[in-house]
KEKE-3310 file (N, C-alpha, C; in steps of 0.2 Angstrom, whole numbers, plus 5000, padded with zeros to 4 digits):
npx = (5599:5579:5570:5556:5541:5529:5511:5506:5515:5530:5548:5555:5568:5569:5574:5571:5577:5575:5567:5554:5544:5527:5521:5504:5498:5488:5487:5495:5504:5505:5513:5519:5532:5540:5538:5542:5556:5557:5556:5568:5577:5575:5577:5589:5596:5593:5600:5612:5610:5616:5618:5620:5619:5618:5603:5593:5584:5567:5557:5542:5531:5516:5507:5494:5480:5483:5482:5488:5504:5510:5517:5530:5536:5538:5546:5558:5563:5565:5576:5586:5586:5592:5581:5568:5554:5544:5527:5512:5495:5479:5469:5458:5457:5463:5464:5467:5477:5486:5487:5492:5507:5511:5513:5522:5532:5536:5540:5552:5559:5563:5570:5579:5585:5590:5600:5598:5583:5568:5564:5550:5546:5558:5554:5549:5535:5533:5519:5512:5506:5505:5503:5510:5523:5536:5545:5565:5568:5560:5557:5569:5564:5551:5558:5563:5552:5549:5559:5558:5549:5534:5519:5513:5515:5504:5504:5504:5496:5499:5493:5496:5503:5491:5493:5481:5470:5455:5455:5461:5452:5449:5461:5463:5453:5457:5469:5466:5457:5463:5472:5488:5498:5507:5502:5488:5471:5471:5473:5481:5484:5494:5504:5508:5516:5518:5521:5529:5526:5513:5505:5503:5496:5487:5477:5483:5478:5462:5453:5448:5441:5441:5446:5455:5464:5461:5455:5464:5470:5461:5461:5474:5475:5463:5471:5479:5490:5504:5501:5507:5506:5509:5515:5528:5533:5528:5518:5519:5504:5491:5481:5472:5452:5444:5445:5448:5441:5422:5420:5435:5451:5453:5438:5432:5440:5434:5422:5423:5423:5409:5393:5389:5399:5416:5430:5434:5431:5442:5444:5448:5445:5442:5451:5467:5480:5495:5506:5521)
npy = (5381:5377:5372:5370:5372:5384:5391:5397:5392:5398:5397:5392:5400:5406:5421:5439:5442:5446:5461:5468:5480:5486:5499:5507:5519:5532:5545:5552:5565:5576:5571:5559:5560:5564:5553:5543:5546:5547:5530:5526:5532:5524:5511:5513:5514:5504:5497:5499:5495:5484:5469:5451:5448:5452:5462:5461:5475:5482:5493:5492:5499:5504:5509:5515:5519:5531:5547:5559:5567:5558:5545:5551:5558:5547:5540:5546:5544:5532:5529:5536:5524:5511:5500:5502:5498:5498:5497:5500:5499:5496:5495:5500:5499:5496:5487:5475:5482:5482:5467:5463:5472:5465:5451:5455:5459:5446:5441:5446:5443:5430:5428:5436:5428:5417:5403:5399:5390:5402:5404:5408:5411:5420:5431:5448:5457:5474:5489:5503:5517:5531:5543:5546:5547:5539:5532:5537:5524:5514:5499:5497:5493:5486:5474:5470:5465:5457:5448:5442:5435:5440:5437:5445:5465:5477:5495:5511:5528:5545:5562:5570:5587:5601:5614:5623:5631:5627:5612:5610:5608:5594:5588:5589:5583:5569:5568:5565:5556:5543:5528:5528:5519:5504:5487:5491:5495:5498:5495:5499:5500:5507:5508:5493:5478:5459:5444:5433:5422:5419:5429:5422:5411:5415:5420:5430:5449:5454:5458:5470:5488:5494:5494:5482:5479:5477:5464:5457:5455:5449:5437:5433:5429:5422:5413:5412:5415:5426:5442:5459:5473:5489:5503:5511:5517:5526:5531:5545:5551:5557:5571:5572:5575:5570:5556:5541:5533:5526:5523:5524:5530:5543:5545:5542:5551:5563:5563:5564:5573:5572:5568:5554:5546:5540:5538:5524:5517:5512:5503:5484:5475:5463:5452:5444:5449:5446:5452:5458)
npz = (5607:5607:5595:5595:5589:5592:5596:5581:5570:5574:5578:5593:5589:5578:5574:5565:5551:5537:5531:5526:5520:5519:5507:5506:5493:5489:5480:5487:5487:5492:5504:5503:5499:5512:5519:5512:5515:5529:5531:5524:5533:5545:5542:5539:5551:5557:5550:5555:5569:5582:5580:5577:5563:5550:5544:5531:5522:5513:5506:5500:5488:5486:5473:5472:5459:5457:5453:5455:5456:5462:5458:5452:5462:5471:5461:5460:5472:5473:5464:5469:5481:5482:5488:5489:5479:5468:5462:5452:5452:5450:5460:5468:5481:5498:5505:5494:5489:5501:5501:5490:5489:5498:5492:5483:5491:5497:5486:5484:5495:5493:5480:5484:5494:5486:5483:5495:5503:5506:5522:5530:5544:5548:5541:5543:5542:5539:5540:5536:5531:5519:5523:5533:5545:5551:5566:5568:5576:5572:5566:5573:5584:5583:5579:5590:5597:5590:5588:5604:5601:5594:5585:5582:5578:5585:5585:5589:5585:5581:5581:5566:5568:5559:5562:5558:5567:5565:5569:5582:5591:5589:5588:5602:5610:5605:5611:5625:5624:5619:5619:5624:5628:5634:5629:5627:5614:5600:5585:5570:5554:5549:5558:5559:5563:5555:5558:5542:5540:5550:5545:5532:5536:5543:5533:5524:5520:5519:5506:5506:5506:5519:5536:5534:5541:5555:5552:5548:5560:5569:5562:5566:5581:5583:5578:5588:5589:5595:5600:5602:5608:5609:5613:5612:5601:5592:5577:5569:5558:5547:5550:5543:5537:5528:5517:5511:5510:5515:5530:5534:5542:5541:5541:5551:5562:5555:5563:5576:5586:5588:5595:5591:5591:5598:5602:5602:5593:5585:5592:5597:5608:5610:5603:5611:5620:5620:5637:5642)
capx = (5592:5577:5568:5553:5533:5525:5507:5507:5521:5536:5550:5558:5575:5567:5576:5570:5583:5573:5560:5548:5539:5523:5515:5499:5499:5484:5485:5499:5508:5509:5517:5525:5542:5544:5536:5550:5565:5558:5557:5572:5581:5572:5581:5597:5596:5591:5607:5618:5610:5620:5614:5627:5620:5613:5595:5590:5575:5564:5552:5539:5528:5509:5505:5488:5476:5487:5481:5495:5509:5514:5523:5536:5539:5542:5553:5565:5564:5567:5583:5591:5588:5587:5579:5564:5552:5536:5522:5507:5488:5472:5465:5453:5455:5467:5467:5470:5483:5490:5490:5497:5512:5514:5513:5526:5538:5538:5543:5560:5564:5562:5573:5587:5588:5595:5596:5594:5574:5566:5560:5543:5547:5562:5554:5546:5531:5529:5515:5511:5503:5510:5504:5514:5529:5537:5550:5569:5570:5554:5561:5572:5559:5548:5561:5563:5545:5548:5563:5555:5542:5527:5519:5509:5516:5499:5508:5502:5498:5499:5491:5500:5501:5489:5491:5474:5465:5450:5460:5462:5447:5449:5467:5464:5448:5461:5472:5460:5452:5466:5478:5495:5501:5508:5494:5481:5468:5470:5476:5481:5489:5497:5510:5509:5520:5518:5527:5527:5524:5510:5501:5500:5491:5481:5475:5483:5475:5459:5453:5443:5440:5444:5446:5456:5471:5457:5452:5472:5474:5459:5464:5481:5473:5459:5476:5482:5496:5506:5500:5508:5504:5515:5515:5534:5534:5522:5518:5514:5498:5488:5472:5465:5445:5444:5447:5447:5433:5416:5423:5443:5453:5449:5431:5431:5443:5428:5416:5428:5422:5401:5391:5389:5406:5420:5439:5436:5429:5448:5449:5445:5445:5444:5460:5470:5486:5500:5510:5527)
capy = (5384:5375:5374:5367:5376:5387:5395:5402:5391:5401:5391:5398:5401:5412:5428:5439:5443:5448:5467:5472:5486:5489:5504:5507:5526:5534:5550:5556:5570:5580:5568:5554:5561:5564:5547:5537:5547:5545:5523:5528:5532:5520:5504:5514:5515:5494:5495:5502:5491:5479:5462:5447:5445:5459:5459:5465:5477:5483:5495:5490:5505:5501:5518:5513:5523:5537:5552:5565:5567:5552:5541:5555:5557:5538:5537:5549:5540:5524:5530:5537:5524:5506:5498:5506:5495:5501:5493:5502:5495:5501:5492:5505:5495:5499:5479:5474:5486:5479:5460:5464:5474:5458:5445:5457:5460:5440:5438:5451:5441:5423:5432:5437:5420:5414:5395:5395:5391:5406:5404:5414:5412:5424:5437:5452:5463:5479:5490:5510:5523:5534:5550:5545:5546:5533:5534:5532:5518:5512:5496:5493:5491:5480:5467:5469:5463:5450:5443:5441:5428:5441:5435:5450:5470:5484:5500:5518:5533:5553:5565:5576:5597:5604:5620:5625:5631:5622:5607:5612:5604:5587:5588:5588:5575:5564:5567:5566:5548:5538:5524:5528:5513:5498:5484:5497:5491:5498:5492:5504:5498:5514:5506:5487:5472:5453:5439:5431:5414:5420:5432:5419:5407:5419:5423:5438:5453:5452:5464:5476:5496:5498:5489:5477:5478:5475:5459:5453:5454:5444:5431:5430:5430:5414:5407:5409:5420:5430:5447:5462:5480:5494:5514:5512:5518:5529:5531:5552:5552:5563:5572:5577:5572:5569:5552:5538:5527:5531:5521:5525:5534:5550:5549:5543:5555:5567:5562:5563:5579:5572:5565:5549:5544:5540:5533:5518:5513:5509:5497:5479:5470:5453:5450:5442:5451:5444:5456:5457)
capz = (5608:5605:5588:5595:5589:5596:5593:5575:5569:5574:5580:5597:5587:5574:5573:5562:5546:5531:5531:5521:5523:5512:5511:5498:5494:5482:5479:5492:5483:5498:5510:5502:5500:5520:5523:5511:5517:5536:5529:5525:5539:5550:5538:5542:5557:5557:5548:5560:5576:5586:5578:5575:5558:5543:5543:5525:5525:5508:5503:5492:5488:5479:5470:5468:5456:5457:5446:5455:5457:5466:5455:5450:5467:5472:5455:5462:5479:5472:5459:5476:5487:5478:5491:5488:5475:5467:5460:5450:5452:5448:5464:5472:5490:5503:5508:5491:5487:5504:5501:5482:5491:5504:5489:5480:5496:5498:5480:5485:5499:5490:5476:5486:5496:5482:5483:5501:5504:5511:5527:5531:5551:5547:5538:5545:5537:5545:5538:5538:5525:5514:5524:5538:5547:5556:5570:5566:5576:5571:5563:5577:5589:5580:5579:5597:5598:5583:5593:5608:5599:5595:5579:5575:5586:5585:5584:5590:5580:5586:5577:5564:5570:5555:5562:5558:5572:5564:5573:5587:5594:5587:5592:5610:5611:5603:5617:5631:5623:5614:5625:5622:5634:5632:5629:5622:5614:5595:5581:5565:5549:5549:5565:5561:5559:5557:5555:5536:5543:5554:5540:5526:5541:5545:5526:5524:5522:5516:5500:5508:5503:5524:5542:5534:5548:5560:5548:5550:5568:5574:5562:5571:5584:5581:5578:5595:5590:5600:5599:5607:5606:5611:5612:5611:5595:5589:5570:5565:5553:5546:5554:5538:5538:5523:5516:5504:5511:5519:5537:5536:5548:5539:5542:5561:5565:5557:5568:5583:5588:5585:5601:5591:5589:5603:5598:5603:5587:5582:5597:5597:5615:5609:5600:5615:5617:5627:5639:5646)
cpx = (5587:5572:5560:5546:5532:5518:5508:5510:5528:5540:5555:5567:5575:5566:5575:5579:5581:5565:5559:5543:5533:5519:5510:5499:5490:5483:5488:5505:5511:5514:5520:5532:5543:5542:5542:5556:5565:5558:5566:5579:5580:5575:5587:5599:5596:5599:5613:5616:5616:5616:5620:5626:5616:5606:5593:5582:5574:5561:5549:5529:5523:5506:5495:5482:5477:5486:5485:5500:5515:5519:5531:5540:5543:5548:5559:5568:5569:5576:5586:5593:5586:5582:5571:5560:5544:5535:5515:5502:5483:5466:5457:5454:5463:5469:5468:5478:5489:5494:5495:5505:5517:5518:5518:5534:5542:5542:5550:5563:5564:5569:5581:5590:5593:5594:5596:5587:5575:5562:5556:5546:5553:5561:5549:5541:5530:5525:5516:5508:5506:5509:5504:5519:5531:5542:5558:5570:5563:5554:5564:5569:5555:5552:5562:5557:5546:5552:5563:5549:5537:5527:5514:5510:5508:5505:5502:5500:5496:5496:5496:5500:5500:5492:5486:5472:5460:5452:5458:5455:5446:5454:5468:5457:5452:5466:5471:5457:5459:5471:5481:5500:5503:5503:5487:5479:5467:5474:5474:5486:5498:5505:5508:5515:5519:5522:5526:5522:5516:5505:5499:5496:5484:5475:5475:5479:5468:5456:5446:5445:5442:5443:5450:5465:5465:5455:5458:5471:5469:5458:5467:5479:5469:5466:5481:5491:5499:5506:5502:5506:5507:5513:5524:5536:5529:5522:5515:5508:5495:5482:5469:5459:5443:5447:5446:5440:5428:5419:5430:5444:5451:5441:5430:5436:5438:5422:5416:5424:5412:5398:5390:5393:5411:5427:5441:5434:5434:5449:5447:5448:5446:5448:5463:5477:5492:5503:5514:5530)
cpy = (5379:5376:5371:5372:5379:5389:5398:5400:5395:5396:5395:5399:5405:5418:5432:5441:5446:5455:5467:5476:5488:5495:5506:5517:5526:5543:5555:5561:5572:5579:5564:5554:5562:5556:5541:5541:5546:5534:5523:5527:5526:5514:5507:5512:5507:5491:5492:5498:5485:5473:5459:5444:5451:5457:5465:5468:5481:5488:5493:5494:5503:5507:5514:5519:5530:5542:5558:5564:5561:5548:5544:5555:5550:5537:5538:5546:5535:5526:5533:5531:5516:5498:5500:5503:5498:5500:5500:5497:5500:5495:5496:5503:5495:5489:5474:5476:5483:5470:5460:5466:5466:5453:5446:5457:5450:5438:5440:5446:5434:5424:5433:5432:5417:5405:5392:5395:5395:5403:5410:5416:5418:5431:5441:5458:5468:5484:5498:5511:5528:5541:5550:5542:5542:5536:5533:5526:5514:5504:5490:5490:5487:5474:5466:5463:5455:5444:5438:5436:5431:5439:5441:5456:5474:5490:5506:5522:5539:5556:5570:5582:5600:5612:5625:5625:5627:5618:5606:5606:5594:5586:5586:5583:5570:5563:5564:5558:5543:5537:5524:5524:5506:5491:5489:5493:5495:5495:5498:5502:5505:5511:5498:5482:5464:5448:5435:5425:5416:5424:5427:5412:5409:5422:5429:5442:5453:5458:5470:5484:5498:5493:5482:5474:5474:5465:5454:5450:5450:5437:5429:5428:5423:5408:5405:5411:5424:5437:5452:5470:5485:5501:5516:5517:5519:5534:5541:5552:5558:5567:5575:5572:5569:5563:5548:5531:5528:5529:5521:5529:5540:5553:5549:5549:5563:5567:5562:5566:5576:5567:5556:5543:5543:5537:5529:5514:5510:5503:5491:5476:5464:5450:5449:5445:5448:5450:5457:5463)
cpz = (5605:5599:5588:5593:5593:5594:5589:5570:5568:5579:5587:5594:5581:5576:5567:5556:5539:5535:5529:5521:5518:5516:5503:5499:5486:5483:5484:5490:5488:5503:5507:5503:5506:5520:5518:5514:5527:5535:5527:5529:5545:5545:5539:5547:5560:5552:5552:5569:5577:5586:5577:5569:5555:5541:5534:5524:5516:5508:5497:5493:5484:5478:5467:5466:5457:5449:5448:5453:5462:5466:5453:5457:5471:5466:5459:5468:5478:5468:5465:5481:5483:5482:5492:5482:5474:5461:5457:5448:5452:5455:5467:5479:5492:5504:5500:5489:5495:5502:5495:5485:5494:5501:5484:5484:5496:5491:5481:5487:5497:5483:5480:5492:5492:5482:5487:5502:5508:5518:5532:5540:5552:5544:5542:5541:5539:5539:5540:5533:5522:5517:5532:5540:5553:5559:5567:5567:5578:5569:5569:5583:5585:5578:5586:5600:5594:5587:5598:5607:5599:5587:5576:5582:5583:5590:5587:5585:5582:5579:5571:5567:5563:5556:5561:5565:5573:5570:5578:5593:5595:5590:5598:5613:5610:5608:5621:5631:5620:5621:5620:5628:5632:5634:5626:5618:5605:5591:5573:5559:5549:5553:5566:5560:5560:5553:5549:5537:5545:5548:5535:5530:5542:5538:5523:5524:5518:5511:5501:5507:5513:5531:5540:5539:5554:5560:5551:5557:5572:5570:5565:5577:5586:5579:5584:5593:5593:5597:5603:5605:5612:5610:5613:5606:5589:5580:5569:5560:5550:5550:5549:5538:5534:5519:5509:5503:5515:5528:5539:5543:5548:5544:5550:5563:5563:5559:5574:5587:5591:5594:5598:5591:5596:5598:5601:5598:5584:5587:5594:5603:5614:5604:5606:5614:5623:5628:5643:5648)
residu = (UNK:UNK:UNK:UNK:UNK:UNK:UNK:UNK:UNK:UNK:UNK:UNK:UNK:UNK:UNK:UNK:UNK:UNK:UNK:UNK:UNK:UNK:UNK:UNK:UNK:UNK:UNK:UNK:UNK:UNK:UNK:UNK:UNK:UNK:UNK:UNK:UNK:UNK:UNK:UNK:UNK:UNK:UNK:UNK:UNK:UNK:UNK:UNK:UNK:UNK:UNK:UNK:UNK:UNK:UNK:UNK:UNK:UNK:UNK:UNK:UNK:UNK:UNK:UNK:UNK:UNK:UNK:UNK:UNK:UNK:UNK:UNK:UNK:UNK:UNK:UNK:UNK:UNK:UNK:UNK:UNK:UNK:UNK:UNK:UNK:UNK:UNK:UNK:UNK:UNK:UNK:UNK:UNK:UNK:UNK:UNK:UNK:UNK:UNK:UNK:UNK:UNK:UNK:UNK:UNK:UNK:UNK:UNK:UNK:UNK:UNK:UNK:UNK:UNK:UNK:UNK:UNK:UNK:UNK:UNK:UNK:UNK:UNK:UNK:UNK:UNK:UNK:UNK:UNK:UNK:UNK:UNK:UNK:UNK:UNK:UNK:UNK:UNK:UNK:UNK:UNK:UNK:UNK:UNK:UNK:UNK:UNK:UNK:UNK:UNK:UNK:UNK:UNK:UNK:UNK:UNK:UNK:UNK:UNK:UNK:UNK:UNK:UNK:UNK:UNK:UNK:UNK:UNK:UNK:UNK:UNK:UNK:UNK:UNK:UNK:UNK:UNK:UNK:UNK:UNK:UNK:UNK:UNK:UNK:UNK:UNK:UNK:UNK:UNK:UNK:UNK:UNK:UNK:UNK:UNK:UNK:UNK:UNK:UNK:UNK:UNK:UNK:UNK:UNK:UNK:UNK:UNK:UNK:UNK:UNK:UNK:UNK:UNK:UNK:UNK:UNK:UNK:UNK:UNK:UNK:UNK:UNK:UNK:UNK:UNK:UNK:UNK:UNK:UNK:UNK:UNK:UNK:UNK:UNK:UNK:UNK:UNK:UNK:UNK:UNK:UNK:UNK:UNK:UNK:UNK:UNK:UNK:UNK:UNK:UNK:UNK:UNK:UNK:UNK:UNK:UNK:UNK:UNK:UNK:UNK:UNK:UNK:UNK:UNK:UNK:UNK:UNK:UNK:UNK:UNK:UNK:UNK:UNK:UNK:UNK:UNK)
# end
């Protein structure tokens, strides 16, 4: 096969072999623990695929400014499952706490190379939040995407079921406006992944309090990277309204319901996405 560039620098024989999954958590007591035993499963399951070689996959968990219960619970995680690594920072910012996580994950996979040189075109970052759950085969799809030559996938995300009647409203707006199709036009850390190589081109993530998935992807993007976007494999979330930043997911999703607002705020049209 040929070893020859492409847009982004990935080379067409770059399969991916190394994951990393960073997720920043602040203050996720309630959720955590289902969101690493669903990461969890979803690296098992990437275990048990039909590959002709062991792709090793990580968690690397950034508890940042964690005044709950957080840490207790990632300890426990971590001492069950040792693929599970966690980092404590006093960032305040969602895009610092990420690229720290990234800058941590690449140290793993540099480390367990050994005295082969790591190579970035081989590694996979995939991204999510701590008060959300991933699919089992959440993992195995985004290498599908990776293998295929994308250099950065956009992921989906469905609402949690609060149960709350409150809800109820916002819940079915969200239905009613939000593309769940292939090619869609948002983009959610919550359900991303990109290629090592491709992210540290792109200048990783940059250290924003929010939008900083948004900031990635029309890097990759300015770089003529292959960008795919899928509803294959849709990420669970939370619907609470309430957030960590005045313009997060939280707060648009409290303003869903408001004549000012639409949910297309999370889109971005001009990010070029290739479609197969």
């Amino acid at each position: 096969m040929s070893s020859t560039s492409r847009p982004g620098g990935v080379r067409e024989d770059a399969r991916i072999r190394d994951v990393r999954i960073v997720v920043p958590a602040r203050d996720e007591e309630r959720t955590l623990e289902t969101c690493l035993a669903a990461l969890t499963a979803a690296m098992d399951a990437l275990g048990r695929a039909q590959r002709d070689f062991q792709v090793r996959a990580q968690v690397v968990l950034v508890l940042d400014s964690c005044i709950d219960s957080s840490l207790e619970i990632a300890k426990r995680a971590a001492d069950r499952d040792p693929r599970i690594h966690l980092i404590e920072r006093a960032h305040g910012s969602v895009g610092r706490a990420r690229r720290d996580g990234v800058r941590t994950a690449l140290t793993l996979s540099a480390a367990h190379s050994g005295d082969t040189p790591l190579e970035l075109h081989t590694v996979w970052i995939a991204s999510t939040d701590a008060d959300s759950v991933v699919p089992r085969d959440w993992l195995v799809g985004q290498l599908e995407f990776a293998d295929d030559g994308a250099d950065l996938l956009l992921g989906t995300v469905l609402l949690a079921h609060s149960g709350d009647p409150r809800n109820t409203e916002l819940e079915t707006r969200w239905l009613e406006e939000y593309v769940l199709e292939e090619g869609h036009p948002h983009i959610h850390a919550a359900n991303l992944g990109v290629r090592a190589s491709t992210y540290l081109q792109a200048g990783e993530y940059p250290p924003l309090r929010e939008h900083e998935d948004v900031e990635l992807a029309s890097a990759v993007s300015r770089l003529g990277g292959v960008v795919r976007s899928s509803a294959r494999h849709p990420v669970v979330t939370s619907a609470r309204t309430t957030g960590r930043t005045p313009g997060g997911f939280a707060m648009f999703l409290s303003r869903l319901c408001g004549e000012e607002q639409t949910p297309r705020e999370n889109q971005d049209t001009t990010i070029v996405r290739s479609i197969r």
